[in-house]
C-alpha positions as CSV (number, residue, x, y, z in Angstrom):
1,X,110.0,-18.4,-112.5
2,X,110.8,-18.2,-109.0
3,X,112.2,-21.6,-107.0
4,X,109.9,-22.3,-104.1
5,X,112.9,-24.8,-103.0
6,X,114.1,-23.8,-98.7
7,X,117.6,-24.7,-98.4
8,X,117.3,-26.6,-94.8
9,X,120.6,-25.7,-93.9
10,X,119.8,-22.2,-93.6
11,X,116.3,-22.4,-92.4
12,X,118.3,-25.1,-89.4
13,X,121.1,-22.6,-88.5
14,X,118.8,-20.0,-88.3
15,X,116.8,-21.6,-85.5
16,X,119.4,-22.8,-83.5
17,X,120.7,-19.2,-82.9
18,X,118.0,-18.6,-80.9
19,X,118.0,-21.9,-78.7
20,X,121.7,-21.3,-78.1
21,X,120.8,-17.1,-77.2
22,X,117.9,-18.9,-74.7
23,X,120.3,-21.5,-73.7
24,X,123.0,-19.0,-72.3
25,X,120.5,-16.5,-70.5
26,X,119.0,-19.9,-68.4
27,X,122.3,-20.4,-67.8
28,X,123.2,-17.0,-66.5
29,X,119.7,-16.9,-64.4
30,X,120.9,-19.8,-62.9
31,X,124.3,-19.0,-61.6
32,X,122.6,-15.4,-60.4
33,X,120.9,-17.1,-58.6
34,X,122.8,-19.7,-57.1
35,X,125.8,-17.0,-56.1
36,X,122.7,-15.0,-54.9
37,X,121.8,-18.3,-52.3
38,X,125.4,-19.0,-51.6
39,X,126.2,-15.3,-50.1
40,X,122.6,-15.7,-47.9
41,X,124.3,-18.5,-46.3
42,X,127.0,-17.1,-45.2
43,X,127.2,-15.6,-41.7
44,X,126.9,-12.3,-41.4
45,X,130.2,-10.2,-40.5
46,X,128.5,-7.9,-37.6
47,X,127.5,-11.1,-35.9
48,X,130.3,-12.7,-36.5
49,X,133.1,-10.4,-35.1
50,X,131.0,-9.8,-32.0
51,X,130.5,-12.4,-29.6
52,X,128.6,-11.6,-26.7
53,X,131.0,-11.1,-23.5
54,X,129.3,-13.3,-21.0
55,X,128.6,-13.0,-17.1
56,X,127.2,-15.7,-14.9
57,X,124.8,-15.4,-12.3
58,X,125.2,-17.5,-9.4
59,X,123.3,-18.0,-6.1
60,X,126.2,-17.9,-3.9
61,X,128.8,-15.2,-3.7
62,X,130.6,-13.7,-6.0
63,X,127.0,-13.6,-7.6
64,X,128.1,-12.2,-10.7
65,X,131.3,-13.7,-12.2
66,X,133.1,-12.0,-13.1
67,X,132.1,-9.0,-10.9
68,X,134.0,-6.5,-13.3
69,X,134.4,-6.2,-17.1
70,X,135.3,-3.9,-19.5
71,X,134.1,-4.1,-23.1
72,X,133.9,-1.6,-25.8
73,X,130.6,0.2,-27.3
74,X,129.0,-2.0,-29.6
75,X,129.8,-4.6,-27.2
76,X,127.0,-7.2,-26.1
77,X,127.0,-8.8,-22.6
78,X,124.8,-12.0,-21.9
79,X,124.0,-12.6,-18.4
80,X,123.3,-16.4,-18.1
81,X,121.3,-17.6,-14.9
82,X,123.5,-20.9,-13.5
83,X,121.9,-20.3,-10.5
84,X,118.2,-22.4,-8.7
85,X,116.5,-19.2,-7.8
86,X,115.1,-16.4,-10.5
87,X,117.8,-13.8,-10.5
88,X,117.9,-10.2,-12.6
89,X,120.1,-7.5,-13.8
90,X,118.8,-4.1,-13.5
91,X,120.5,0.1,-13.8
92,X,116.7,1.3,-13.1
93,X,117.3,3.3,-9.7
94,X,113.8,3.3,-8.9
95,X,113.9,-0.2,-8.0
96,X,117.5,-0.2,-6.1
97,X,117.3,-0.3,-2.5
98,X,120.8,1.4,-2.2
99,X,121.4,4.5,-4.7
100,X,124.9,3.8,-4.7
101,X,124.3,0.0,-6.4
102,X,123.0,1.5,-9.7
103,X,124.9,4.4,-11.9
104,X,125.1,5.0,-15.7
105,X,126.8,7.3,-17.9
106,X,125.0,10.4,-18.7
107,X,122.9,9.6,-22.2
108,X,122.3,5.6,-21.6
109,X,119.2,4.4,-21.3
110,X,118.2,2.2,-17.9
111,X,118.2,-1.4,-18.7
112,X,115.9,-4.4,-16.7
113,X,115.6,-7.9,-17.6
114,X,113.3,-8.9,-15.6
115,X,113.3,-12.1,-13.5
116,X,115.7,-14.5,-14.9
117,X,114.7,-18.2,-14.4
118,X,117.3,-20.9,-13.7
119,X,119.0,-21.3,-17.1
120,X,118.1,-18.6,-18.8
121,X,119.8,-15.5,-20.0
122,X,119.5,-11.8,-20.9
123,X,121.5,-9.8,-23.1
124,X,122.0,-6.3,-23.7
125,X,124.1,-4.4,-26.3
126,X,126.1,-0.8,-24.8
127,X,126.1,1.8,-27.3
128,X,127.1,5.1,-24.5
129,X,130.5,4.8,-23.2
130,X,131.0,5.2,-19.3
131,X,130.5,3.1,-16.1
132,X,127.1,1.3,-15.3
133,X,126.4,-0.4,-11.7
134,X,124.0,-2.7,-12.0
135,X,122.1,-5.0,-9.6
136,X,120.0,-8.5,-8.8
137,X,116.3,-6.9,-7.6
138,X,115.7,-9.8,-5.4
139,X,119.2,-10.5,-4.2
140,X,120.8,-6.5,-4.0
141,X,120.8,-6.7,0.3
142,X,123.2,-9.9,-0.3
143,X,125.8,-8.0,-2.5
144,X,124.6,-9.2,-6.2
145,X,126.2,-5.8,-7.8
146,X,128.1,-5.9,-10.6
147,X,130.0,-3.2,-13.1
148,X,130.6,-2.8,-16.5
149,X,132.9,-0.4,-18.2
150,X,132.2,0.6,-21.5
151,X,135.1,2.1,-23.3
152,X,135.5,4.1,-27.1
């Protein structure tokens, strides 16, 4: 006659294998996802290695300061308005009074910002190497004419 008796120690060990098998896969969902969170919160390298050269505008001369600068491509420059009066910084030679205050390097792509108003700023990133004269619309008769040399 067969013994309907359950040995408990079995039927116990038996379903803690499981839990434990359950236990460890939470476990390893949660540090997935909590080395996942940790790299999104780190900065991110490109940004990082590339700050932005920057070139104030003033209302007085030397407009631009500085006047000059040489970056490399890839470079970002931020033109920053200190001034009280809208300024801009512009390659498109349509809009230069003097032909001679605007030149790029054959390939780039003309650049405006637009009017600039006192405190803010305008940033553009230089991806062809080569010379670019640039200008303030509203203040090119005065001298605001500034250059920037983009190098390999």
């Amino acid at each position: 006659m067969a013994s309907s008796t359950i040995d408990l120690r079995i039927a116990a060990a038996a379903s803690r294998k499981p839990r434990s098998r359950i236990i460890i896969r939470i476990a390893i969902v949660i540090a997935a996802l909590a080395a996942a969170a940790s790299l999104a919160l780190l900065p991110d390298p490109a940004k990082a290695a590339s700050n932005p050269v920057v070139i104030q505008m003033a209302d007085k001369k030397p407009f631009y300061m500085p006047e000059n600068v040489a970056i490399k491509v890839g470079d970002t420059v931020k033109w920053v308005n200190d001034g009280q009066t809208v300024h801009d910084v512009s390659t498109t030679a349509a809009n230069a009074q003097n032909s001679k205050d605007t030149s790029m390097p054959k390939g780039a792509t003309p650049f405006d910002s637009g009017f600039i108003p006192p405190g803010g700023d305008y940033s553009y990133t230089f991806t062809v190497p080569g010379t670019y004269r640039y200008f303030c619309l509203p203040h090119e008769k005065a001298g605001m004419v500034g250059v920037v040399v983009v190098k390999k």
